[in-house]
VEXLOMI-48724 format. One record per residue: residue number from 1; residue in three letters; x, y, z negated of N, C-alpha, C, CB in turn. Coordinates in steps of 0.05 Angstrom, whole numbers. Glycine has a CB too. Layout:
N
- k, r, nx, ny, nz, cax, cay, caz, cx, cy, cz, cbx, cby, cbz
- NUM, ALA, X, Y, Z, X, Y, Z, X, Y, Z, X, Y, Z
...
This chain:
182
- k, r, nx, ny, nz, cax, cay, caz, cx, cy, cz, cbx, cby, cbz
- 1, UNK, 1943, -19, 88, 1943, -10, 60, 1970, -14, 48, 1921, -25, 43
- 2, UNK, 1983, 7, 36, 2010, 2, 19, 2007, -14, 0, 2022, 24, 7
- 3, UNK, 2026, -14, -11, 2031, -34, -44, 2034, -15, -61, 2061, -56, -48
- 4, UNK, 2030, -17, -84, 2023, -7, -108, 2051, -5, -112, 2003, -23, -127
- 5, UNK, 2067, 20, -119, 2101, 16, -135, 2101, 8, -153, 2119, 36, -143
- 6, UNK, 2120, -13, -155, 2121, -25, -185, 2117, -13, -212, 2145, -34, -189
- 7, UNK, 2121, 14, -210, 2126, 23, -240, 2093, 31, -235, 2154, 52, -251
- 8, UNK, 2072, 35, -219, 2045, 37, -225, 2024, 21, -233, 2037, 44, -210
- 9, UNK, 2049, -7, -226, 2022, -36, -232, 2010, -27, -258, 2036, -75, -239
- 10, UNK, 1992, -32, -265, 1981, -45, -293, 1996, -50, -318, 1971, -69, -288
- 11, UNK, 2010, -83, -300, 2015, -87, -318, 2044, -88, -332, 2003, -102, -318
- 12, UNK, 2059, -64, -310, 2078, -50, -307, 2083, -28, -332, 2074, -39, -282
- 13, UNK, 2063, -17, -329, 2055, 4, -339, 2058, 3, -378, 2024, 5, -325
- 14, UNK, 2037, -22, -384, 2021, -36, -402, 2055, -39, -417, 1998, -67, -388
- 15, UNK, 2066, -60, -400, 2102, -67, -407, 2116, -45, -416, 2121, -74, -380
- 16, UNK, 2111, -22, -408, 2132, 2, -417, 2130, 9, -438, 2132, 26, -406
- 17, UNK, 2097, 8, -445, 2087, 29, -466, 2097, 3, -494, 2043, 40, -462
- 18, UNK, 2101, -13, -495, 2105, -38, -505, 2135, -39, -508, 2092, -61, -487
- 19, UNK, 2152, -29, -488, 2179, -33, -498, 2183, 1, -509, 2204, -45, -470
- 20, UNK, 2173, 15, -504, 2180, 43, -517, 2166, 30, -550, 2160, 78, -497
- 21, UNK, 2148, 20, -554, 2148, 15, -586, 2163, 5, -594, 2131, 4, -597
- 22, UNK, 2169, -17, -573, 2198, -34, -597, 2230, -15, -598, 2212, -76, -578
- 23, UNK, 2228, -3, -577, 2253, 10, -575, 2251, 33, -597, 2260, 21, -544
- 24, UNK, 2236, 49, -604, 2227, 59, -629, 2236, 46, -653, 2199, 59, -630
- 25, UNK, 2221, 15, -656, 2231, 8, -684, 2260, -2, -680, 2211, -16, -699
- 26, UNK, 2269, -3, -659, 2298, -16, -668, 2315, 10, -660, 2308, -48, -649
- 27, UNK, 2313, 30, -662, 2320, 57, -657, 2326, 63, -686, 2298, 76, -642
- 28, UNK, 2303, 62, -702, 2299, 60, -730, 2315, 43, -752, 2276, 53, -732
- 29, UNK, 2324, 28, -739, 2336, -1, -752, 2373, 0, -746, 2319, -34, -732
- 30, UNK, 2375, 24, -732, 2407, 34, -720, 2427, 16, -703, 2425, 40, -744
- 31, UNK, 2388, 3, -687, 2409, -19, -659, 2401, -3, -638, 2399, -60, -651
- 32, UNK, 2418, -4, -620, 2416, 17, -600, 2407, -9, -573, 2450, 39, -596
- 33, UNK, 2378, 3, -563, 2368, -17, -537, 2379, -10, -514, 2338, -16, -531
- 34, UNK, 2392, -26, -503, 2403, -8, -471, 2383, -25, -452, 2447, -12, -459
- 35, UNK, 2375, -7, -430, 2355, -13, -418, 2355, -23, -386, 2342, 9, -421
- 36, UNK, 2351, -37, -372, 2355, -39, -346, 2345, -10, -325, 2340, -66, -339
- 37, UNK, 2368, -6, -319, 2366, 19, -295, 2354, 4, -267, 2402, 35, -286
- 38, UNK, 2324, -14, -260, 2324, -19, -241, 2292, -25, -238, 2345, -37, -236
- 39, UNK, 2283, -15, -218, 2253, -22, -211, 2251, -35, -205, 2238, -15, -200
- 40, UNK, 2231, -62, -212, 2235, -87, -207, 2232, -111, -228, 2257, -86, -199
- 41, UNK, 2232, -132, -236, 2235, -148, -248, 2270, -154, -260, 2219, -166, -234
- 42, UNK, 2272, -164, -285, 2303, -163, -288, 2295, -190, -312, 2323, -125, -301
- 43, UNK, 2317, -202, -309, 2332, -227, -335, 2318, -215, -356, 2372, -227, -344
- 44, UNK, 2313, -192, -367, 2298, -190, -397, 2308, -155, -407, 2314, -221, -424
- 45, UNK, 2299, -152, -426, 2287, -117, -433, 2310, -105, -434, 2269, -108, -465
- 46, UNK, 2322, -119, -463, 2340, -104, -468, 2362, -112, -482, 2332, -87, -478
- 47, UNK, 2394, -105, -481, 2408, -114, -489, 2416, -98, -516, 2424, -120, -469
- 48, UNK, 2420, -106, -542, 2419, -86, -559, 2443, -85, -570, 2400, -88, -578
- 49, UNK, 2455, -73, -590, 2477, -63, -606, 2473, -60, -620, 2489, -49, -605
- 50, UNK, 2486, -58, -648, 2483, -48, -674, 2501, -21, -681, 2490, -70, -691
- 51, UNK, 2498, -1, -692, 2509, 30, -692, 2536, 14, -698, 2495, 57, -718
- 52, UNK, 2543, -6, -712, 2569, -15, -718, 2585, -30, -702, 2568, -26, -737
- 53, UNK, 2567, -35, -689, 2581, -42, -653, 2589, -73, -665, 2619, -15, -636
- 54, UNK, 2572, -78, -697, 2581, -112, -704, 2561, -130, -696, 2584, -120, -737
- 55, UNK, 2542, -129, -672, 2520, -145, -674, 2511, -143, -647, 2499, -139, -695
- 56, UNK, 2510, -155, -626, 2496, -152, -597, 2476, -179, -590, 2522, -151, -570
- 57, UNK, 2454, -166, -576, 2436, -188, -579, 2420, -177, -560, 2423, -196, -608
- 58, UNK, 2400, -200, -552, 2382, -186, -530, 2351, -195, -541, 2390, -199, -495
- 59, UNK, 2341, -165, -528, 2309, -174, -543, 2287, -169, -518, 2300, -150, -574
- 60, UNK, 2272, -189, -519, 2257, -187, -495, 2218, -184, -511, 2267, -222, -473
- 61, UNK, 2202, -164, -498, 2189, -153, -506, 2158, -167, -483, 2204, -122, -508
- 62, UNK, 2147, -175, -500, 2116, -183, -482, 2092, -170, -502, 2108, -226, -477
- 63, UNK, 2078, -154, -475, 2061, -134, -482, 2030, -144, -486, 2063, -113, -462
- 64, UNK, 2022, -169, -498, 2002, -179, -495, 1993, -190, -524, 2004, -198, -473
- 65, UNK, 1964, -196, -531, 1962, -204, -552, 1964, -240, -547, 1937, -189, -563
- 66, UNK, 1959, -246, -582, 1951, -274, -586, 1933, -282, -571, 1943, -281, -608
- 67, UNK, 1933, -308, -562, 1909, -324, -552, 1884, -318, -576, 1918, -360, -550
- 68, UNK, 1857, -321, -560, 1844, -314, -577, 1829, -335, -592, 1831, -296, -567
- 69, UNK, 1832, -357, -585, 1814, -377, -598, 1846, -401, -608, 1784, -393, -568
- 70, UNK, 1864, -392, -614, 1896, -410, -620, 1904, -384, -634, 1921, -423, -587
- 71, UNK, 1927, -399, -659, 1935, -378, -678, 1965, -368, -664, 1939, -392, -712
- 72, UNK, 1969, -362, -636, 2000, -369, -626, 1994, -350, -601, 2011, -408, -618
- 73, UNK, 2017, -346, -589, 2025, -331, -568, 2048, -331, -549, 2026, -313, -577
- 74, UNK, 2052, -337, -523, 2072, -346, -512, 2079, -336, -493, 2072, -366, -509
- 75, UNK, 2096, -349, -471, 2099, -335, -444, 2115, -351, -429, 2111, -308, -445
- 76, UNK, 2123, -349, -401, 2126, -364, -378, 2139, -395, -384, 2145, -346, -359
- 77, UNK, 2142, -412, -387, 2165, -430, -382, 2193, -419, -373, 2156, -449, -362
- 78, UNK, 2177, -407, -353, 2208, -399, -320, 2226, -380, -342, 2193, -368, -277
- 79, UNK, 2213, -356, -368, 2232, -346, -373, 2242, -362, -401, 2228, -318, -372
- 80, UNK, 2230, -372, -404, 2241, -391, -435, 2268, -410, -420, 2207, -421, -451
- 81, UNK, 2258, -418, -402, 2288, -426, -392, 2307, -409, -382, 2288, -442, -373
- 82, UNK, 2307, -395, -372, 2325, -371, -372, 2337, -363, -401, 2309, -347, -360
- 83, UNK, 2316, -355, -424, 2322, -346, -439, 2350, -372, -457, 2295, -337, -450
- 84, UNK, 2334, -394, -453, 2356, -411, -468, 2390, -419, -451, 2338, -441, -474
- 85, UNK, 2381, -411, -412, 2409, -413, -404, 2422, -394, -411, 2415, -416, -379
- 86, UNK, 2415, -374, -423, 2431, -334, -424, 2445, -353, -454, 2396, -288, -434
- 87, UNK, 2426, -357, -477, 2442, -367, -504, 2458, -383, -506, 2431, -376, -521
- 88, UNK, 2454, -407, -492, 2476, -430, -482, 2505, -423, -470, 2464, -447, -459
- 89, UNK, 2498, -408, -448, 2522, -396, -437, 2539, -366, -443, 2516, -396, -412
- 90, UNK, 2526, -351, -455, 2534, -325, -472, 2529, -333, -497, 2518, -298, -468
- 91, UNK, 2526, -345, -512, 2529, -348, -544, 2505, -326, -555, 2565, -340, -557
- 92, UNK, 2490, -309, -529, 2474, -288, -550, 2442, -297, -563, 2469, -258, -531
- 93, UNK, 2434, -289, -587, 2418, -291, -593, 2388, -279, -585, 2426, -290, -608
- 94, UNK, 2373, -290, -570, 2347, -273, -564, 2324, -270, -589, 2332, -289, -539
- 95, UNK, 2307, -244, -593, 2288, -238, -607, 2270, -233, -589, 2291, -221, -625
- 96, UNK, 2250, -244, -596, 2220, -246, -578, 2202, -224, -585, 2201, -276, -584
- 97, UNK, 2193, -202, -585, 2173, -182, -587, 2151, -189, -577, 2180, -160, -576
- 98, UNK, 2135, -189, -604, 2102, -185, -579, 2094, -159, -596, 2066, -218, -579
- 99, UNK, 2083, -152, -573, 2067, -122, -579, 2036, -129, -568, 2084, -91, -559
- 100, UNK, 2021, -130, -600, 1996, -140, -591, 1965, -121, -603, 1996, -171, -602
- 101, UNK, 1962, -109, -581, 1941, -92, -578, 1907, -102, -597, 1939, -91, -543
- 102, UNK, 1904, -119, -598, 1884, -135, -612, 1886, -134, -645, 1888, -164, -602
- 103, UNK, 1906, -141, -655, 1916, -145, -678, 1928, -117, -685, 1934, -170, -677
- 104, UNK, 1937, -92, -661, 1949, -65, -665, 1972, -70, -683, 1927, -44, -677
- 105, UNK, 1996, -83, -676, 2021, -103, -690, 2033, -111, -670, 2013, -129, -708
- 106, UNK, 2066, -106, -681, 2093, -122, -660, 2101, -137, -690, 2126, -95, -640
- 107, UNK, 2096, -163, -679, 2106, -193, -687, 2138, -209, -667, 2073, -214, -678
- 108, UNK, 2137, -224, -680, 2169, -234, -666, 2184, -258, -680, 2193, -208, -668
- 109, UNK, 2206, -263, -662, 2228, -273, -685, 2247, -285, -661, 2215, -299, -713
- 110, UNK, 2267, -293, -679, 2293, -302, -658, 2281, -330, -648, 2328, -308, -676
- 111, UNK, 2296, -329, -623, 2281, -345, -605, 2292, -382, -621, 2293, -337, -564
- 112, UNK, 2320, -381, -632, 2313, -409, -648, 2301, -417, -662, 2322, -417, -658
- 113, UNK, 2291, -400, -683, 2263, -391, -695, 2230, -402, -693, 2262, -366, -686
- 114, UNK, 2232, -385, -670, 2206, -394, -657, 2202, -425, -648, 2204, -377, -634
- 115, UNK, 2232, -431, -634, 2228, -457, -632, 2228, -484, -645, 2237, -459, -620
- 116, UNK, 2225, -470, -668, 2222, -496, -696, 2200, -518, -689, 2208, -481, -730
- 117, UNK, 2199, -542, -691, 2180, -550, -694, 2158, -555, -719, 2187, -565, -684
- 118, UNK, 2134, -542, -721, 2109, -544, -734, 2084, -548, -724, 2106, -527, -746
- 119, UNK, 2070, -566, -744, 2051, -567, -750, 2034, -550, -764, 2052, -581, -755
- 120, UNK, 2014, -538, -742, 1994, -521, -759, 1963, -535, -746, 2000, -481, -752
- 121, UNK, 1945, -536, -777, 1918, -539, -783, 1904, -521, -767, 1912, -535, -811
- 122, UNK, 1883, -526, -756, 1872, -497, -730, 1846, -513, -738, 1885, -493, -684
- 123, UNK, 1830, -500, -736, 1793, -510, -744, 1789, -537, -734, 1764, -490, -727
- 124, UNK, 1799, -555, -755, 1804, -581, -753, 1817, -595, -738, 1788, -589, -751
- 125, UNK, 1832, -583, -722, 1853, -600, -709, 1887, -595, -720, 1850, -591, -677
- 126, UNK, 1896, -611, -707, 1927, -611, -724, 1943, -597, -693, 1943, -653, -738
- 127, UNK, 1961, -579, -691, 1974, -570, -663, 2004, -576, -673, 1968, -532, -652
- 128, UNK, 2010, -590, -655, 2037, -585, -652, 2044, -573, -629, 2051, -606, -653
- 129, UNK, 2069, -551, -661, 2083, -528, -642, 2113, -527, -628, 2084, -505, -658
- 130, UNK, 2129, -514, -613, 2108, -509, -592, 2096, -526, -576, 2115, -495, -577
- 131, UNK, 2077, -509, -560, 2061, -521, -538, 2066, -513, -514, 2036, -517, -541
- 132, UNK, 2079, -540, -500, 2072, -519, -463, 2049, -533, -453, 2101, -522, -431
- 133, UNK, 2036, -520, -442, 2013, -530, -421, 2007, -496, -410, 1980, -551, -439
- 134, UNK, 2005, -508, -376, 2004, -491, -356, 2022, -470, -346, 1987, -482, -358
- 135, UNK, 2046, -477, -350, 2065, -467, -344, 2070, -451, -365, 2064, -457, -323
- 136, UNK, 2061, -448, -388, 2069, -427, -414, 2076, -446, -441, 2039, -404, -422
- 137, UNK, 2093, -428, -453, 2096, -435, -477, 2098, -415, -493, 2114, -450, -481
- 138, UNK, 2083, -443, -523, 2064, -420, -538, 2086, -421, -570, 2019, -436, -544
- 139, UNK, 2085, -407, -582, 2089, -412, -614, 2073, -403, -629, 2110, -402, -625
- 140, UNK, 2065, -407, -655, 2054, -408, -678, 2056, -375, -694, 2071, -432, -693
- 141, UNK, 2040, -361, -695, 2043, -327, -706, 2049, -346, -738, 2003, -297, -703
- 142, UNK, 2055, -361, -746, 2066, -378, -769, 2100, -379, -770, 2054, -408, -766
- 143, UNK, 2112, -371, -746, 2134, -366, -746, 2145, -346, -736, 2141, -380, -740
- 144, UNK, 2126, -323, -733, 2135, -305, -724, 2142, -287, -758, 2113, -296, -700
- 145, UNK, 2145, -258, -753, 2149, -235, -769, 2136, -218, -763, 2171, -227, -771
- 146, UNK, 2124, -206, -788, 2119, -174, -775, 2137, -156, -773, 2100, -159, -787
- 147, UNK, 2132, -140, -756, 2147, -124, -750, 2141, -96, -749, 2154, -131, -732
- 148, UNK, 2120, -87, -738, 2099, -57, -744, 2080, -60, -741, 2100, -33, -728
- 149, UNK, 2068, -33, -739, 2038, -32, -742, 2038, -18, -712, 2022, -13, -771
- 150, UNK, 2018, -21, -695, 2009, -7, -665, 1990, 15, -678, 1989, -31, -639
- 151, UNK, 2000, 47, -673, 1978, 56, -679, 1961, 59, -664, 1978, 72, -688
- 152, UNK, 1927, 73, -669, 1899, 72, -654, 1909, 79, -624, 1872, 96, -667
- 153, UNK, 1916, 95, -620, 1923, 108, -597, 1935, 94, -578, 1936, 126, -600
- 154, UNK, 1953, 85, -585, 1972, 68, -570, 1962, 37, -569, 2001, 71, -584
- 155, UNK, 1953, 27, -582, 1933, 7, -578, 1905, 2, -561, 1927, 5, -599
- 156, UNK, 1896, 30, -562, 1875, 34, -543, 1889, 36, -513, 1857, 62, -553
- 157, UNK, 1905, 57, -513, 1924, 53, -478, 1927, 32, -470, 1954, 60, -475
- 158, UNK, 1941, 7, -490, 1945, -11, -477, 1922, -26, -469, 1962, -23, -488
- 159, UNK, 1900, -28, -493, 1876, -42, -480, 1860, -34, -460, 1859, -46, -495
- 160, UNK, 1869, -16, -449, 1853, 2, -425, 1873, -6, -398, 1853, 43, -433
- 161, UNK, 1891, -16, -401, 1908, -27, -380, 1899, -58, -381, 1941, -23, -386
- 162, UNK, 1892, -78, -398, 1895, -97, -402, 1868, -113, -387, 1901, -96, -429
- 163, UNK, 1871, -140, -373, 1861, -150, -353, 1830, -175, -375, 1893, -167, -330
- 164, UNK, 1844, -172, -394, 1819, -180, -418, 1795, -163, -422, 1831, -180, -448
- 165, UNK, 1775, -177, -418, 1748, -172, -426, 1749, -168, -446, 1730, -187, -423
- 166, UNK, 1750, -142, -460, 1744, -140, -492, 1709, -140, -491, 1759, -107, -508
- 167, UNK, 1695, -122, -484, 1670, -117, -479, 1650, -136, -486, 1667, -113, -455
- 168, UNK, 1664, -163, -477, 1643, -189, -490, 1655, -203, -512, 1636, -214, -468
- 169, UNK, 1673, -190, -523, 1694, -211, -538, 1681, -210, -569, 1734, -199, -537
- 170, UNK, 1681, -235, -587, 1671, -238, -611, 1687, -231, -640, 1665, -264, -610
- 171, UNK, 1712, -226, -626, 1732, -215, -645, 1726, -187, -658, 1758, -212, -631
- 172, UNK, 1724, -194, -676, 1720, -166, -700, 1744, -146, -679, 1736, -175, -748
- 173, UNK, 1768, -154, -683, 1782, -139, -691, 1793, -122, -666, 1799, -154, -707
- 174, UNK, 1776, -139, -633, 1785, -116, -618, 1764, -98, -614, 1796, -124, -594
- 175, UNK, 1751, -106, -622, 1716, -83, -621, 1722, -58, -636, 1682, -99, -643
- 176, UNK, 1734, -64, -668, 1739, -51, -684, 1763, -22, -665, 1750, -75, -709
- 177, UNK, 1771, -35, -641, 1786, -12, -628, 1780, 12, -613, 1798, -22, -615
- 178, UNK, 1750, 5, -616, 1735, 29, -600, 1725, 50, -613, 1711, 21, -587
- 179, UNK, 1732, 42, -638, 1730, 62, -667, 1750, 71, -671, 1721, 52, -694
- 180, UNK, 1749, 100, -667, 1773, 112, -681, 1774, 105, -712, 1771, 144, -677
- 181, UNK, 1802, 104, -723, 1799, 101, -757, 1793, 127, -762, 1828, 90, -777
- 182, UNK, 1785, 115, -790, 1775, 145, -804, 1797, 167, -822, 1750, 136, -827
């Protein structure tokens, strides 16, 4: 049996449709995303510019929603360290994208940002942020930004790629996705 080409995985796939939104809004915003020419896994999405050529920065884009029972959302350790040797040793600033199908919203913020430390109240417990456990780390949608809105369509694609059980899930708000708006 062959292997699946990378650009057919899932969650390959799921990733694109997720950086073509953000590359949209920052298209909009007159920073130009330059993209990796390579199939495959790479250091991170995209390296950006400003039309004034006064601002370069890199923004890395995860196509997944919030945890569903935690107010926060995170991703590997392996690239959070990466991400902080790229800032340490290039001086560049990273912005974190989530593009989250559940909530139909790209949230974010600069990765020093995110790494503030807080305390947030969660149904009676106190969390301190961030959190790693299991090889991920999480931050607080308390420090993030909004950023857009996902419309129906494109929210439904991605949840149709996505390895989450919506079907049994108690969340209003991804059920609410099987309804077209009116």
């Amino acid at each position: 049996m062959s292997a699946v080409p990378w650009e057919q995985r899932p969650e390959v796939r799921k990733g694109n449709i997720g950086e073509n939104i953000v590359d949209e809004f920052l298209k909009a915003k007159r920073v130009i995303p330059y993209r990796p020419v390579y199939d495959g896994a790479h250091p991170f999405d995209r390296l950006c510019a400003t039309a004034d050529k006064k601002t370069i920065f890199i923004a890395d884009i995860k196509t997944k929603p919030a945890r569903t029972y935690f107010p926060d959302s995170g991703f590997n350790l392996s690239n959070y360290g990466d991400y902080t040797y790229i800032t340490k040793k290039y001086g560049l600033r990273i912005f974190i994208f989530f593009v989250d199908e559940d909530a139909r919203e790209v949230y974010g913020n600069w990765l020093e940002e995110l790494e503030q430390p807080i305390q947030i109240e969660h149904k009676g417990r106190v969390l301190s942020y961030p959190i790693r456990e299991r090889g991920i780390i999480f931050f607080p949608k308390a420090n993030m930004r909004h950023i857009a809105q996902v419309d129906y369509t494109r929210a439904k694609e991605l949840m149709d790629l996505s390895t989450r059980n919506y079907e049994y899930s108690n969340n209003p708000n991804q059920m609410d996705l099987y309804k077209k708006p009116a």
